[in-house]
C-alpha positions as CSV (number, residue, x, y, z in Angstrom):
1,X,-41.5,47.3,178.4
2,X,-39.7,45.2,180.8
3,X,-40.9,42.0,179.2
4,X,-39.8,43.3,175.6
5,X,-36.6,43.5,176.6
6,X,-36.8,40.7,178.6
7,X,-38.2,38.6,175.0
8,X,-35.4,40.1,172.5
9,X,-32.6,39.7,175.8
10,X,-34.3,35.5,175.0
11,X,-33.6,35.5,171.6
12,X,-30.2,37.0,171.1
13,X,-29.4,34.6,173.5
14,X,-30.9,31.5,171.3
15,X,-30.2,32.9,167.9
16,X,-26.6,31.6,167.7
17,X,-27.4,28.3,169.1
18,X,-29.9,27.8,166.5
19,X,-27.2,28.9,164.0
20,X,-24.5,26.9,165.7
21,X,-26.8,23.8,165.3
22,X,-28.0,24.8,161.6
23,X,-24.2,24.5,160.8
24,X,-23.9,21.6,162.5
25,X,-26.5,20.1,160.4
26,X,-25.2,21.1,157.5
27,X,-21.2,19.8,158.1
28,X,-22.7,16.7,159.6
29,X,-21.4,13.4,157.7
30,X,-24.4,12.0,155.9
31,X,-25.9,8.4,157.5
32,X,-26.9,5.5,155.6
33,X,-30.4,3.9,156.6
34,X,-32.2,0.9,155.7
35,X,-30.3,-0.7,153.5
36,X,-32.1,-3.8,151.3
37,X,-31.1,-5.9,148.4
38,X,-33.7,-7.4,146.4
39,X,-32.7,-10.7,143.3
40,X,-34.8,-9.3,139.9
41,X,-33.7,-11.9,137.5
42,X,-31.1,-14.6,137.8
43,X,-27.8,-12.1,138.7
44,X,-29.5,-9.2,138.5
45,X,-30.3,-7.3,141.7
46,X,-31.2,-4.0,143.0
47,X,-30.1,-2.1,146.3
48,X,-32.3,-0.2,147.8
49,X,-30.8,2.4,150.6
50,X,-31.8,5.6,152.1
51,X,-29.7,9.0,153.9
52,X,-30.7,10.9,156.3
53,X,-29.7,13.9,153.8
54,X,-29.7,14.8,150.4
55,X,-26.6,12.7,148.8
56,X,-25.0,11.0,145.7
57,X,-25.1,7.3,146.1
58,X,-23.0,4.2,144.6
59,X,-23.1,0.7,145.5
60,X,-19.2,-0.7,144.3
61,X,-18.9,-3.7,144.0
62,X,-16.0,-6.7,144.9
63,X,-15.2,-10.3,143.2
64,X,-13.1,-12.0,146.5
65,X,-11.9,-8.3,147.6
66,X,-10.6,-7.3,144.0
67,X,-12.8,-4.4,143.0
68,X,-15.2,-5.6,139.9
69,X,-17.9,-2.8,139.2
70,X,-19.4,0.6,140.5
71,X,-22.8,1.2,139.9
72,X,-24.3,4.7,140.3
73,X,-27.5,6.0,141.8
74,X,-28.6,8.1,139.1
75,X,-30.2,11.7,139.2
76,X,-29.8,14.5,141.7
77,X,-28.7,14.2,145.0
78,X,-31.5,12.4,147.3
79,X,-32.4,10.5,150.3
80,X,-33.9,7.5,148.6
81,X,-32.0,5.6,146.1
82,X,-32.1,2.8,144.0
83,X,-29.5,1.1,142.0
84,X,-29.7,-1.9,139.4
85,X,-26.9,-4.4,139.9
86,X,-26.2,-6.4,136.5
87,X,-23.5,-8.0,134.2
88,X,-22.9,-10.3,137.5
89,X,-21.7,-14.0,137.2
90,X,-24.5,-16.3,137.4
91,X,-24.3,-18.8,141.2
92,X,-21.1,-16.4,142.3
93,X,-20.9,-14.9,145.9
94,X,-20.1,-11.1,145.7
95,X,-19.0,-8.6,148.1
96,X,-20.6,-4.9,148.1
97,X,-20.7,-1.7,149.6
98,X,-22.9,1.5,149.7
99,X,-20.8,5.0,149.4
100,X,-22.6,8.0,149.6
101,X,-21.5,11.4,149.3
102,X,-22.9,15.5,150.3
103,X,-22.2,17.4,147.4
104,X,-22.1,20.3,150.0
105,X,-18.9,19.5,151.7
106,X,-15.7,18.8,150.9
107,X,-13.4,16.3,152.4
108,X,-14.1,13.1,154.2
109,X,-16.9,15.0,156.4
110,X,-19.2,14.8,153.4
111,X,-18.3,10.9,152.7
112,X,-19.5,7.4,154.4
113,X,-19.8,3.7,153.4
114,X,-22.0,1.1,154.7
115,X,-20.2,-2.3,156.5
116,X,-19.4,-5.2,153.1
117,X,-22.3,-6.8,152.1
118,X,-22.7,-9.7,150.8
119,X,-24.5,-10.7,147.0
120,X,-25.1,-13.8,146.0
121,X,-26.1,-14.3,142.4
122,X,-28.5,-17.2,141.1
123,X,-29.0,-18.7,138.1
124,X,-31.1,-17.1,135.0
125,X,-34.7,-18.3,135.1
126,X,-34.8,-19.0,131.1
127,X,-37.2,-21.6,130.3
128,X,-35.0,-22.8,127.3
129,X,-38.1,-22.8,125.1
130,X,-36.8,-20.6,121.7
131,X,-38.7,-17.3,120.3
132,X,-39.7,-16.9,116.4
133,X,-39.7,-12.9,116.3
134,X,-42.6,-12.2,114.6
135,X,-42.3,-9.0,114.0
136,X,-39.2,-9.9,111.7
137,X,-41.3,-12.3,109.3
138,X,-41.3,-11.5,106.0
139,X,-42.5,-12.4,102.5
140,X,-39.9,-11.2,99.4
141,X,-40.6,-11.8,95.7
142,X,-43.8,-13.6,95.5
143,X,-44.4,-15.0,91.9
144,X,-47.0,-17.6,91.0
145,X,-44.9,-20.8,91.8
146,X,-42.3,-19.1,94.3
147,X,-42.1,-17.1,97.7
148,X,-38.7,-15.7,99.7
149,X,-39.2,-15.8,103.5
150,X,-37.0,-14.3,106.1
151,X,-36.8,-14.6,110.1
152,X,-35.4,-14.3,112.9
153,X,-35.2,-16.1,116.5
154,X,-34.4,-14.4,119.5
155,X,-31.4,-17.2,120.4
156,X,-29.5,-19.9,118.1
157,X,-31.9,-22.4,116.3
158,X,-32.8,-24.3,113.6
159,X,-36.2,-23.6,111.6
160,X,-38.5,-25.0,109.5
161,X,-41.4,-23.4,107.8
162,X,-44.7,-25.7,107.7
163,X,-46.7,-24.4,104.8
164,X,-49.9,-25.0,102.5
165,X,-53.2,-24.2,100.9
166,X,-55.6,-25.1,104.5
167,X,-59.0,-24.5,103.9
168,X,-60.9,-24.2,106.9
169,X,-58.0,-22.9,109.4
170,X,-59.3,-22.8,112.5
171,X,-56.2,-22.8,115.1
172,X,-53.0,-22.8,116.1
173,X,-52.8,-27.0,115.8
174,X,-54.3,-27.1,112.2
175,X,-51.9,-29.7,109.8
176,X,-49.6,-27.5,107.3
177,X,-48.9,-30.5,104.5
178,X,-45.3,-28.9,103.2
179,X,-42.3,-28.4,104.7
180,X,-39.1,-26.4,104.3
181,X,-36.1,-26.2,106.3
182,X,-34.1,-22.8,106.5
183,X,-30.9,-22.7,104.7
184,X,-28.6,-21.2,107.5
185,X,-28.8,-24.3,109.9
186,X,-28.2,-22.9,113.6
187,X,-28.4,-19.3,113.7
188,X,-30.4,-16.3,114.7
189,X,-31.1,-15.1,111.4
190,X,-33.4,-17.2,108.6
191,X,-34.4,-17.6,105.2
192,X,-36.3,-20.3,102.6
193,X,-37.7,-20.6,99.4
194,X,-40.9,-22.4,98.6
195,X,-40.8,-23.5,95.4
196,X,-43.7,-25.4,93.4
197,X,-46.5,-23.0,94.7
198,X,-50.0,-22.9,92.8
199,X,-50.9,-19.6,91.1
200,X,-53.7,-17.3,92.2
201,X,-53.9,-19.2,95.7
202,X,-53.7,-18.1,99.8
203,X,-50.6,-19.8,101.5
204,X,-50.2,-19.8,105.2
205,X,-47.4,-21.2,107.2
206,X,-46.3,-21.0,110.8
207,X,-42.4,-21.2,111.7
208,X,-41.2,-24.1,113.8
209,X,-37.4,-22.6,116.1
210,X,-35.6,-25.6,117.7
211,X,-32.4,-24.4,120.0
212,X,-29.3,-26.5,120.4
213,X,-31.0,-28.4,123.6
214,X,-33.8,-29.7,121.1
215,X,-36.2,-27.5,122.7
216,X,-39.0,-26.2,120.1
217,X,-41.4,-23.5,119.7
218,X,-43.6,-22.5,116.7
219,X,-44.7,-19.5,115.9
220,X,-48.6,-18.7,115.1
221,X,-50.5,-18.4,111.6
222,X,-49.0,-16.2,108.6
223,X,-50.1,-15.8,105.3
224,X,-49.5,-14.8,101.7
225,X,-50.9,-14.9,98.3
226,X,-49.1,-16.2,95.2
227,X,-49.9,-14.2,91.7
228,X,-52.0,-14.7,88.6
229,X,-50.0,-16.4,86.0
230,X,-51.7,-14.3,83.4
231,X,-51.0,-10.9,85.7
232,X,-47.3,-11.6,86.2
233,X,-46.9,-7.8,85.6
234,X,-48.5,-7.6,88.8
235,X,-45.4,-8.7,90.5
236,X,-43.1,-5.3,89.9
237,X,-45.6,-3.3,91.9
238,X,-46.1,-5.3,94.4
239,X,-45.0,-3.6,98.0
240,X,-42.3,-6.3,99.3
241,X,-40.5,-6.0,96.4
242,X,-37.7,-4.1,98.8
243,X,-34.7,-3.4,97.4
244,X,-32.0,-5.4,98.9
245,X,-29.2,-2.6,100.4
246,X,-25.9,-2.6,102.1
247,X,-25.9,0.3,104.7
248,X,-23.9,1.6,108.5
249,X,-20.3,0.7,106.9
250,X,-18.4,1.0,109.6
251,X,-14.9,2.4,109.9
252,X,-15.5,5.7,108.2
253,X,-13.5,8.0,110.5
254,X,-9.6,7.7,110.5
255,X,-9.4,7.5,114.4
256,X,-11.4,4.7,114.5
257,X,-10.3,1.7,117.0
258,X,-10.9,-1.2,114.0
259,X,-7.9,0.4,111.6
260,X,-4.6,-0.6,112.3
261,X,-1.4,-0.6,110.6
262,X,-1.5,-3.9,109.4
263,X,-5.6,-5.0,109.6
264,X,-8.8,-3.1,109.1
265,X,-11.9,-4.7,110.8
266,X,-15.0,-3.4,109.0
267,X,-18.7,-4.2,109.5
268,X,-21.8,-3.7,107.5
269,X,-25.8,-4.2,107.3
270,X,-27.5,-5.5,105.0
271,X,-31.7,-5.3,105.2
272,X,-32.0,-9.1,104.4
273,X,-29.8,-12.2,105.0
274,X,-26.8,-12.3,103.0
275,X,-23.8,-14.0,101.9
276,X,-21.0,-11.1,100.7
277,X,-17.8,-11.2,99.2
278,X,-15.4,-7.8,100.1
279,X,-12.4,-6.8,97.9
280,X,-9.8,-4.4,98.5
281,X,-6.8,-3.0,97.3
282,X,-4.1,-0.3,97.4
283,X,-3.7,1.9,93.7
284,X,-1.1,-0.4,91.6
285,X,-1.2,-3.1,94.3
286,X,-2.6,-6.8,94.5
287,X,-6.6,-7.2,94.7
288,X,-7.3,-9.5,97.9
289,X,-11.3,-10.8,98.2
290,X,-12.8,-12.2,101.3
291,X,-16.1,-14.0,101.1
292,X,-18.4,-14.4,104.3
293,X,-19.7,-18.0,104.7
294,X,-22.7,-19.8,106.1
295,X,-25.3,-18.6,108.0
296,X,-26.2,-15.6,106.2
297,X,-26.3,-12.8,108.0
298,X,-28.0,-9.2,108.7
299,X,-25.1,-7.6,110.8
300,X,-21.6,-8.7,109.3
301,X,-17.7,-8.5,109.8
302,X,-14.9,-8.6,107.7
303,X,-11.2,-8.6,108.7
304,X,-8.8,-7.0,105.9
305,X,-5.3,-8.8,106.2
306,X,-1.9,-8.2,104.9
307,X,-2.1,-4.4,104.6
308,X,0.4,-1.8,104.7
309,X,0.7,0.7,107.0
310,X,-0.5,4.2,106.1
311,X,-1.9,3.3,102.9
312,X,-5.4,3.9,101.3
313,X,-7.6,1.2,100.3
314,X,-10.2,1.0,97.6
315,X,-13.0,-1.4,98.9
316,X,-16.0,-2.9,97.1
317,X,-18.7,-4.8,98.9
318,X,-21.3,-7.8,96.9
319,X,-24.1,-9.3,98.5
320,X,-26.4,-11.6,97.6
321,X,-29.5,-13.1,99.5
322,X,-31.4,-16.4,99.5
323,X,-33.4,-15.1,96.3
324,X,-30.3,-14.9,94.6
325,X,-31.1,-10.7,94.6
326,X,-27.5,-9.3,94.5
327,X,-26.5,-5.5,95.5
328,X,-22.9,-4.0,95.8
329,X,-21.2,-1.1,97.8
330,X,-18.5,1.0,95.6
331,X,-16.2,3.8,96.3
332,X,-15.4,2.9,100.1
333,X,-11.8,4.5,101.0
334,X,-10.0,3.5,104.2
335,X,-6.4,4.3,104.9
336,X,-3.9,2.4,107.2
337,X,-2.4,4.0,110.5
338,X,1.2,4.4,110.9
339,X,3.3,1.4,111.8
340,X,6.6,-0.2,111.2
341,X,6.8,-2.1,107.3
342,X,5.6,-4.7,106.8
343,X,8.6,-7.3,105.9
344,X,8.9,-9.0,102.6
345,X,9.2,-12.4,102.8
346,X,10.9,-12.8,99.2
347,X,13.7,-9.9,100.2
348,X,14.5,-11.5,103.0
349,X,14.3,-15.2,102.7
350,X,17.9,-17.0,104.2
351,X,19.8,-18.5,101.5
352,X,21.6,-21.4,102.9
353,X,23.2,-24.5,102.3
354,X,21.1,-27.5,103.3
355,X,20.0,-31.4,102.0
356,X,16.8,-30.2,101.1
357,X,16.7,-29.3,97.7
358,X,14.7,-26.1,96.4
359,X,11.9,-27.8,95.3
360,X,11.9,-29.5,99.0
361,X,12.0,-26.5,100.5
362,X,9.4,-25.1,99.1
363,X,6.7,-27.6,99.3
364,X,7.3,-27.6,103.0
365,X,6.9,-24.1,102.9
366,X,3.8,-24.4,101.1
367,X,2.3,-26.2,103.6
368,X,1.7,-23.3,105.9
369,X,-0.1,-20.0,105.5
370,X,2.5,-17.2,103.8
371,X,4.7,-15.6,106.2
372,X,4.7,-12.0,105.7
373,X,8.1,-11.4,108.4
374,X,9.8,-12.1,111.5
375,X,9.5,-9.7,114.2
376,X,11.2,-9.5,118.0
377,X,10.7,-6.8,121.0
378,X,13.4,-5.2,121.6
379,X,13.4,-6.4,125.5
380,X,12.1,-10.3,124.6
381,X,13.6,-13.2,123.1
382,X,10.1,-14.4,121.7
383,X,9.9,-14.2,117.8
384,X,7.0,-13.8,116.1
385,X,5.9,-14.7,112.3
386,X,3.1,-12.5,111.1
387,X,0.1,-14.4,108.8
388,X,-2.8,-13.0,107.7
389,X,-2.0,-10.0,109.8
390,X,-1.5,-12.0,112.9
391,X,1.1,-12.5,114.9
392,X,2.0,-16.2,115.9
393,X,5.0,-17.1,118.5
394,X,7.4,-19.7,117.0
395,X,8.8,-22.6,119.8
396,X,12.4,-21.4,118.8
397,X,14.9,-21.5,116.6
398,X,14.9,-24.0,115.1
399,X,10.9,-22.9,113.5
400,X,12.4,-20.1,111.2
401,X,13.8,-22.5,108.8
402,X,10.0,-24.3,108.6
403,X,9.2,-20.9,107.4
404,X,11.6,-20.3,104.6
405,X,13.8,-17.7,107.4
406,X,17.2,-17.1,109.1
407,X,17.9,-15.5,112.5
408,X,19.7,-12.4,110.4
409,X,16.0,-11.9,108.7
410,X,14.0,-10.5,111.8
411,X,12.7,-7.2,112.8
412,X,13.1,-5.7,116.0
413,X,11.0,-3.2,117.3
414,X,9.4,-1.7,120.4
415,X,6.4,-4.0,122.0
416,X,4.2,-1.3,121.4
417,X,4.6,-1.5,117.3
418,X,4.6,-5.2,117.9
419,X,1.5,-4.8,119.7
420,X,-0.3,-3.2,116.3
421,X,-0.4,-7.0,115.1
422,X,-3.2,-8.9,117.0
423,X,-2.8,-12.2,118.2
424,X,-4.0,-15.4,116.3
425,X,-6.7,-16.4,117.7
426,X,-7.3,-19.7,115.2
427,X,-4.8,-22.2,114.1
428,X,-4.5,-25.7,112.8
429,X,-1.8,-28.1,111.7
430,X,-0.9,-28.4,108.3
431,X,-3.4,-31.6,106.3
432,X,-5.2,-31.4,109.7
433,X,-8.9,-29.7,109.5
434,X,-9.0,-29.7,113.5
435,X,-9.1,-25.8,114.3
436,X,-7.7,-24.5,118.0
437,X,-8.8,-21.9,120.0
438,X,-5.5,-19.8,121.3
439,X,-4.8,-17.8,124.1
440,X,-0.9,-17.2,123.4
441,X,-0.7,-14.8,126.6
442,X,-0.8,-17.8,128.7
443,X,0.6,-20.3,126.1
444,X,-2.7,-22.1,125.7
445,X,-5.3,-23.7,122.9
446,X,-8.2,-26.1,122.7
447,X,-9.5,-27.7,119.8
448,X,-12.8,-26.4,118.7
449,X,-15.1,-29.6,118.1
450,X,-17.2,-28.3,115.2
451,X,-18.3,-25.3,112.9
452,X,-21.4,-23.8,114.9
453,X,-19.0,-23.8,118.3
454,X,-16.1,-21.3,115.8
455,X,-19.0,-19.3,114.6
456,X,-20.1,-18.7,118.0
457,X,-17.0,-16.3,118.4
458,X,-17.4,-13.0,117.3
459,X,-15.5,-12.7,114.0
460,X,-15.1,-16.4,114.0
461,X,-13.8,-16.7,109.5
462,X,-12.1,-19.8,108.4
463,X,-10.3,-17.0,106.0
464,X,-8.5,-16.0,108.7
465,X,-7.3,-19.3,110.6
466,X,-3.6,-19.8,110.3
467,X,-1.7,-23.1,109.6
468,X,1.5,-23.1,111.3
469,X,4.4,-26.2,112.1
470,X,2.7,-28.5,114.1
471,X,6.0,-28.1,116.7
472,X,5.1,-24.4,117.2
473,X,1.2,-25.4,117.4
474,X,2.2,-28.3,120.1
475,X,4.4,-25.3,122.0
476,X,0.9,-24.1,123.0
477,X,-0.1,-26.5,125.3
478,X,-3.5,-27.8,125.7
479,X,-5.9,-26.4,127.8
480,X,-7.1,-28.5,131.0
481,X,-9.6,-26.1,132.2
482,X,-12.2,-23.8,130.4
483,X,-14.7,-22.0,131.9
484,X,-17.8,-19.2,130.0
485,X,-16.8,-15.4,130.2
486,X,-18.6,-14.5,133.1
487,X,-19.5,-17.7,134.6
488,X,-18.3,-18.8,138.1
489,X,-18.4,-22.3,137.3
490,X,-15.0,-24.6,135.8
491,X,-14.9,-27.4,133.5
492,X,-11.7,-29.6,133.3
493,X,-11.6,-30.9,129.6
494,X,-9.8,-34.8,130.0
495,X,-7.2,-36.4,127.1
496,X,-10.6,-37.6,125.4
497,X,-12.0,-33.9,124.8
498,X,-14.6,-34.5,127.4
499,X,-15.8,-31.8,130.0
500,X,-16.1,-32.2,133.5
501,X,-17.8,-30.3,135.5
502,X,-15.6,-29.0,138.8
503,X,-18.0,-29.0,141.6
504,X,-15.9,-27.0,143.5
505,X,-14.6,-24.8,141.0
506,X,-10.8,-24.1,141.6
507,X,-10.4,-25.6,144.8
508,X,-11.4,-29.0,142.9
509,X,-9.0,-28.0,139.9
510,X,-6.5,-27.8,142.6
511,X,-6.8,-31.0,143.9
512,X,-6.5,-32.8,140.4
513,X,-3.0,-30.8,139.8
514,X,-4.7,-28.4,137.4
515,X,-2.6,-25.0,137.2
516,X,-5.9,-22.3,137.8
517,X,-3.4,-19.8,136.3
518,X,-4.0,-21.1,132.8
519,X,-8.0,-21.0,132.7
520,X,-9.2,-21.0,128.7
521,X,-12.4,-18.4,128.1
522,X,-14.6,-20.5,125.7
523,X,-18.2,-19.7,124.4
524,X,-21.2,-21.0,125.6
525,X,-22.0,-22.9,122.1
526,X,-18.0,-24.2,122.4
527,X,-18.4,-25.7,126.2
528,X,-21.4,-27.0,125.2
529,X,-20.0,-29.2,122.0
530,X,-17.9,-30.5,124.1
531,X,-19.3,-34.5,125.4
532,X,-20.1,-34.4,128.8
533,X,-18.2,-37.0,131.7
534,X,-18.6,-37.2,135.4
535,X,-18.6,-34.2,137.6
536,X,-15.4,-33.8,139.8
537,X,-16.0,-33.4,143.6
């Protein structure tokens, strides 16, 4: 009996330490173990980390102190985790750190964060050799003499479709004798006719993909069959015979981001490459028409100018592909937000005295895209013209008369119903074809060198490129340093358009007597038209 007393006497006595030290446990701030960091691909990494308790995990991290990212752990709380680091700068040196938190406590007891680490990115490991999609290959409308084929490349290239009757084929190497180039030039998206085919006869043909860098691929061995020419019936049931569509039209709620007051940016599918002309107008008002231009496409945009706010639109949508097979989209209704008016130009056009005659006047104003207003922020002296939509600072002044105005003709307004207007983005002098990339924020532009470098931007339409005074163009001044959105290195572009590459990034640009504040965000396909000079040390 003695010793049964003297047992449960032992355990009341260690019962509350073990309780004391369960709590303990469980209020104890959570440890971070092990941590790793492991490269995948070029700036992609992973961090690898465990606890010494169940917790939630995040790696944040840091682009020279100035927080960049936060990537989660994902799942439930656990004492392994591992977290994919991407969207990095390639050859950039980051800064990170691991946070992990107990879901069971509250407070900074349940939070810790490893020492900064430091991530350093390396360059992608593409091989620059292009992809033909083969999955994607197609074969439209064969007749006896005729064939539509379609494709698609995985980046930017030219193709060429290497075709013919080859008895015998044997391998990849064997000699096509006919050739076709695609239509579209540089693009991801493809399409030829072959024309003069033999009736009744097997066709194969491979696809040859050359990128901008002249690096080429070809794809393997594909094959069709042309018809009978006394079976052309044949023809309307064969199975490719798809109907060509338009489809996903896109905005089709009213709070959508893409309608504005004063633009609406739509975007459509169609199932094979096309060229398509959009019209729109408001009931009694003037019909406006946009047509999309070279390289067809599969996934296009539109940008609907000079609209008025909270107004509906009636749009129709054509489309023809490389077949000349046409399809159109009817009964589309988008209405306008709220917004100020839009100003008209003839209403309030300055009538002055001046030695220009009328007919002077208005050949110079003639020379530049219709002004649809002038427009000021309450709190700025900046005036703005707005074309096509767009809103396009003037140098002063003295610009309003280029543009048929007086100072008693503009419209002032809060910033934040300026603000409905976007910024040009595209502009060019008047008899000048040279098109400039702007970036009026920080009173910048540089000239685009050719047509695949626009069309690289997303949106890119010569429909919607202003021509404005050259003064006011010239007010921008020209960009002496570019650099690829999210790229760590800098080019300095010289008086002769040529790029050089900064070795030391700003720190170089600095010691030229470069201003790093004004730093112009070009495309890769842009940076890459530009000739090449010496790098900078």
């Amino acid at each position: 009996m003695k010793h049964i007393l003297t047992g449960l006497a032992l355990c009341a006595l260690l019962l509350p330490l073990y309780a004391n030290a369960q709590t303990t446990e469980r209020t104890r701030t959570p440890r971070i173990l092990n941590i790793q960091i492991e490269t995948t691909v070029g700036s992609s990494k992973r961090v690898i980390w465990d606890t010494d308790k169940p917790t939630v995990g995040y790696v944040d991290i840091y682009e020279q102190t100035r927080f960049a990212k936060r990537f989660t752990s994902p799942g439930e709380p656990r004492t392994h985790h591992e977290v994919s680091i991407n969207g990095l700068k390639e050859r950039f040196t980051y800064q990170a750190v691991v946070k992990v938190r107990d879901p069971a406590l509250s407070g900074p007891e349940g939070f810790t964060k490893s020492n900064t680490l430091t991530l350093k990115t390396e360059r992608g490991t593409d091989d620059g050799v292009p992809t033909v999609v083969t999955s994607t290959v197609r074969v439209y409308f064969k007749t006896a003499t005729t064939a539509y084929i379609t494709w698609q490349t995985a980046e930017e290239t030219r193709g060429q479709i290497r075709y013919g009757i080859v008895k015998g084929l044997t391998d990849h190497t064997t000699t096509y004798p006919n050739s076709r180039s695609s239509s579209e030039g540089l693009s991801k998206v493809h399409d030829a006719v072959l024309t003069g085919l033999k009736p009744f006869n097997t066709y194969h043909f491979k696809i040859k993909a050359t990128n901008k860098d002249g690096n080429a691929a070809w794809s393997s061995n594909f094959s069709f069959g042309t018809l009978d020419n006394k079976n052309l019936e044949r023809n309307q049931k064969d199975p490719d015979l798809e109907a060509l569509t338009i489809s996903n039209f896109q905005p089709l709620t009213q709070d959508s981001p893409n309608i504005g007051p004063y633009t609406v940016t739509t975007t459509w599918k169609t199932n094979r490459p096309t060229i398509a002309t959009i019209t729109y107008k408001a009931t009694g008002g003037r019909t406006y028409s946009i047509k999309t231009t070279a390289p067809k496409k599969l996934e296009h945009e539109a940008v609907l100018t000079n609209l008025d706010p909270d107004t509906t639109y009636t749009i129709t949508i054509k489309a023809t592909d490389g077949a000349n097979k046409k399809t159109e989209l009817t009964g589309i209704a988008v209405t306008t937000a709220n917004g100020p008016p839009r100003v008209n130009k003839e209403q309030t056009k300055k009538t002055t005295t001046t030695a220009k005659t009328t007919t002077q006047k208005k050949a110079q104003t003639q020379l530049y895209t219709a002004s649809d207003g002038l427009y000021q922020a309450h709190d700025s002296e900046d005036v703005w013209t707005i074309m096509l939509g767009q809103r396009f600072k003037l140098a002063g002044n003295d610009s309003l008369e280029s543009y048929g105005y007086g100072t008693e003709t503009i419209t002032r307004l809060n910033k934040e119903d300026l603000a409905h207007f976007p910024a040009a983005r595209y502009a060019k002098k008047p008899k000048d074809k040279k098109v400039y990339l702007l970036n009026q924020d920080l009173g910048i532009k540089t000239w685009i060198p050719n047509e695949t470098a626009f069309r690289s931007y997303t949106g890119a339409n010569f429909n919607n490129v202003i021509t404005v005074d050259e003064d006011d163009l010239n007010d921008l001044v020209d960009a002496s340093l570019v650099r690829i959105e999210g790229a760590s290195y800098l080019y300095s572009i010289d008086k002769d358009g040529k790029k050089h590459l900064l070795k030391r990034g700003e720190i170089s640009a600095q010691s030229q007597g470069l201003d790093t504040s004004k730093i112009m965000t070009v495309s890769r396909v842009h940076l890459s038209a530009y000739p090449s000079g010496s790098i900078i040390p």
